[in-house]
N, CA, C and O of each residue as an XYZ file, in Angstrom:
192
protein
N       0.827     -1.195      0.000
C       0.000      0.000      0.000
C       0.871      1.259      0.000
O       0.849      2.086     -0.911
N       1.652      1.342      1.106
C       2.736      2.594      0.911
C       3.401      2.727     -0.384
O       3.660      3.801     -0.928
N       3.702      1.366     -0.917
C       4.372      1.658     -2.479
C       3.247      2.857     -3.470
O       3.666      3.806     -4.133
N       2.147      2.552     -3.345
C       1.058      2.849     -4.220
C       1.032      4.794     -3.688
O       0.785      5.851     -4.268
N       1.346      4.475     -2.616
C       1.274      6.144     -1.859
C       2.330      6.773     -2.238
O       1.941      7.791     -2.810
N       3.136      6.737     -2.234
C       4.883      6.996     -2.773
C       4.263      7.365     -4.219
O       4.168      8.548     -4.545
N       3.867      6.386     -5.028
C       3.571      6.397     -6.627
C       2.905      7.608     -6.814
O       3.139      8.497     -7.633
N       1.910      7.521     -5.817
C       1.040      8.940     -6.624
C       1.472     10.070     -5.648
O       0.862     11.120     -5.849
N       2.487     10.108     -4.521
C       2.669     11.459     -3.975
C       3.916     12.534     -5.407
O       4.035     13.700     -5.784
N       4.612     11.055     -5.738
C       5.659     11.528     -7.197
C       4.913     11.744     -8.073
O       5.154     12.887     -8.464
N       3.776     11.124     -8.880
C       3.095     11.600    -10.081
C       2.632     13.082     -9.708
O       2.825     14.160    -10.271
N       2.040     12.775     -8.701
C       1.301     14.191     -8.351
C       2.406     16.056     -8.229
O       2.329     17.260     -8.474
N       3.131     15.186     -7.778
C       4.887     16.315     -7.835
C       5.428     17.303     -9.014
O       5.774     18.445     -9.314
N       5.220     15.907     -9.459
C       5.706     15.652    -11.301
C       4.867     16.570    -12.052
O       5.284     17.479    -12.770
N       3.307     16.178    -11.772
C       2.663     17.332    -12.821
C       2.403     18.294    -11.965
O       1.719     19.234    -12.371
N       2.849     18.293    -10.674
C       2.463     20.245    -10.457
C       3.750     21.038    -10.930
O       3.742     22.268    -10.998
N       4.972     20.190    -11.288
C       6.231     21.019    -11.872
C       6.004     21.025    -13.309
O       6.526     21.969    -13.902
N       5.206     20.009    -14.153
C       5.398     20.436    -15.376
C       3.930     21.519    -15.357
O       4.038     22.584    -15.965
N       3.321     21.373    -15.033
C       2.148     22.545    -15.314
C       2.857     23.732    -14.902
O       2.792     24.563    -15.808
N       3.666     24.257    -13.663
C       4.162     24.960    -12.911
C       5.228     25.641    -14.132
O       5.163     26.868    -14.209
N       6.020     25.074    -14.911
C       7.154     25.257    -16.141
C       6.163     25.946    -17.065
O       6.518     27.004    -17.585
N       4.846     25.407    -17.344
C       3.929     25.552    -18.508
C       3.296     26.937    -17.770
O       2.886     27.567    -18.745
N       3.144     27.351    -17.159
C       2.279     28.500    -16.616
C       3.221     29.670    -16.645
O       2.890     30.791    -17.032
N       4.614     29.285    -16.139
C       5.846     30.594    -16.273
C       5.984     31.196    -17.630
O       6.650     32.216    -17.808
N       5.246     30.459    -18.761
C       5.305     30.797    -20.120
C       4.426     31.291    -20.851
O       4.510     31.439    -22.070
N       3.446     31.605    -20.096
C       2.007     32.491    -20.850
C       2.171     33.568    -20.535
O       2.745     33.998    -19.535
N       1.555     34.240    -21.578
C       1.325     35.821    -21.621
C       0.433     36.227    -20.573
O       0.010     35.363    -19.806
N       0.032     37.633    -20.414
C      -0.598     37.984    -19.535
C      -2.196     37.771    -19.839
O      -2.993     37.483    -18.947
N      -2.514     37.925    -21.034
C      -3.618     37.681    -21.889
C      -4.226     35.551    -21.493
O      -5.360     35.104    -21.661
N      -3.231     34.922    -21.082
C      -3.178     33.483    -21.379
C      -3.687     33.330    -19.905
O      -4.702     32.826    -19.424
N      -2.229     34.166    -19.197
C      -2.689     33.823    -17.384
C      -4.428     34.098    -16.793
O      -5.189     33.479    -16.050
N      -4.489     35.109    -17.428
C      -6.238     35.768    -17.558
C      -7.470     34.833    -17.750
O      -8.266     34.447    -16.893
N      -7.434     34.580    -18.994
C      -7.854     33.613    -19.404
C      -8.238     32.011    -18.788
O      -9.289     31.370    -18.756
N      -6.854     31.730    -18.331
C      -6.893     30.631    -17.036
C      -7.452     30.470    -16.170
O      -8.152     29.536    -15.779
N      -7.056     31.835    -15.595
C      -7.356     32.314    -14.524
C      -8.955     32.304    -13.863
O      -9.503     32.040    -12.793
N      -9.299     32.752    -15.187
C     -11.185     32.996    -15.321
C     -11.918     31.879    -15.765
O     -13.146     31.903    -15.687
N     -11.021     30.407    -16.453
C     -11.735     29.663    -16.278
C     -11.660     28.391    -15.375
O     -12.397     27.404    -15.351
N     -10.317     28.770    -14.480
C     -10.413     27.835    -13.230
C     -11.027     28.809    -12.248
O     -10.814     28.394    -11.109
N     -11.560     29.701    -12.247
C     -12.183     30.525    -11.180
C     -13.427     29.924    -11.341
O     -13.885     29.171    -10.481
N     -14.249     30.306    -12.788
C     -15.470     29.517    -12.945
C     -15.515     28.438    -12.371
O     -16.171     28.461    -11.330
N     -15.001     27.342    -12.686
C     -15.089     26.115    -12.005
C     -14.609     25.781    -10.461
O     -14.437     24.644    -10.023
N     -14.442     26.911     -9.786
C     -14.380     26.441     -8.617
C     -12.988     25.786     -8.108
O     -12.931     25.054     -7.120
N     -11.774     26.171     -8.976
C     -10.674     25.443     -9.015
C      -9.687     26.788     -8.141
O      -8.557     26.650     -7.672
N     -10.389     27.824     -8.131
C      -9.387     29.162     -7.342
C     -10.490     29.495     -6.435
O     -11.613     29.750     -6.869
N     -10.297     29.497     -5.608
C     -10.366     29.867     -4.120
C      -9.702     30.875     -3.743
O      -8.554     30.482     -3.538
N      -9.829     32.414     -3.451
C      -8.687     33.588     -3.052
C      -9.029     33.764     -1.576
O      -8.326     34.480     -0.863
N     -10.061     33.145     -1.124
C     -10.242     33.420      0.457
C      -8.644     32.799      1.141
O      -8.143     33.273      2.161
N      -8.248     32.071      0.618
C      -6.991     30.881      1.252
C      -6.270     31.715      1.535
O      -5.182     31.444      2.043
């Protein structure tokens, strides 16, 4: 079971650095955009 926990604490690592690489590279127009449609969905939270 811990193997399986290990597995996805690294996958999970893994794509918050490649999304994290992919986000340092949009325009301001792109970040916006994002921005407004993970807000819609409930994916940004600014109370935090």
């Amino acid at each position: 079971m811990a193997y399986f926990q290990h597995s996805d604490e690294y996958r999970r690592d893994e794509l918050i650095r490649v999304i994290e690489h992919s986000v340092e590279k949009l325009t301001l127009q792109e970040l916006e955009a994002l921005y407004y449609d993970m807000s819609t969905k409930n994916y940004i939270n600014e109370s935090c």
